[in-house]
Phi, psi and omega in degrees: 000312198276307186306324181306303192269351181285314193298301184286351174244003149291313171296000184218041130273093209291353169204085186337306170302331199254282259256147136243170187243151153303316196305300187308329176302282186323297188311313216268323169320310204263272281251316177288320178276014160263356186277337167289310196294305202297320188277340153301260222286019170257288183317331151254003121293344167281322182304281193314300177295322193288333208285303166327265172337318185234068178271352179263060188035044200248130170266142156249160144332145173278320178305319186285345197255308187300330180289338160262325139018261190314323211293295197303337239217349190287013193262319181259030172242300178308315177301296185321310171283010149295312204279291212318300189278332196268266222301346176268349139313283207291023163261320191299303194299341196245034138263339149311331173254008176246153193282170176294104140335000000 
């Protein structure tokens, strides 16, 4: 989906960096609350198997299941929070200034 909207608003734009597209407003709308949802939903899958995984009635810790998490998951728990905190400030900001397609 995203090579699909980088494609219609690279092709329909005279200058990529200054124009904006609709498409992209819309993409980033849509793009941030599934970048949440996803990391939640990584994270209760793991939550699951491991529960699954130790089904013999030994308790672990949630710092310990999330810590493994982080462990298993950290490269794609960072991009998803890179786009969340980084890259959706600086669109929001640079579609406030910039004009409209």
């Amino acid at each position: 989906m995203a090579a699909f909207a980088g494609f219609i608003i690279t092709s329909s734009c005279k200058h990529v960096m200054k124009d904006r597209h609709w498409i992209s407003t819309d993409y980033v709308v849509f793009a941030v609350p599934y970048m949440a949802y996803d990391i939640y939903a990584m994270y209760l899958c793991h939550w699951f198997k491991h529960k699954a995984k130790h089904s013999n009635g030994l308790k672990t810790s949630s710092t310990n299941i999330v810590i493994d998490f982080l462990k298993k998951n950290f490269l794609i728990v960072l991009h998803h929070l890179t786009l969340l905190l980084v890259c959706f400030p600086i669109v929001v900001v640079r579609f406030h200034h910039s004009t409209p397609l």
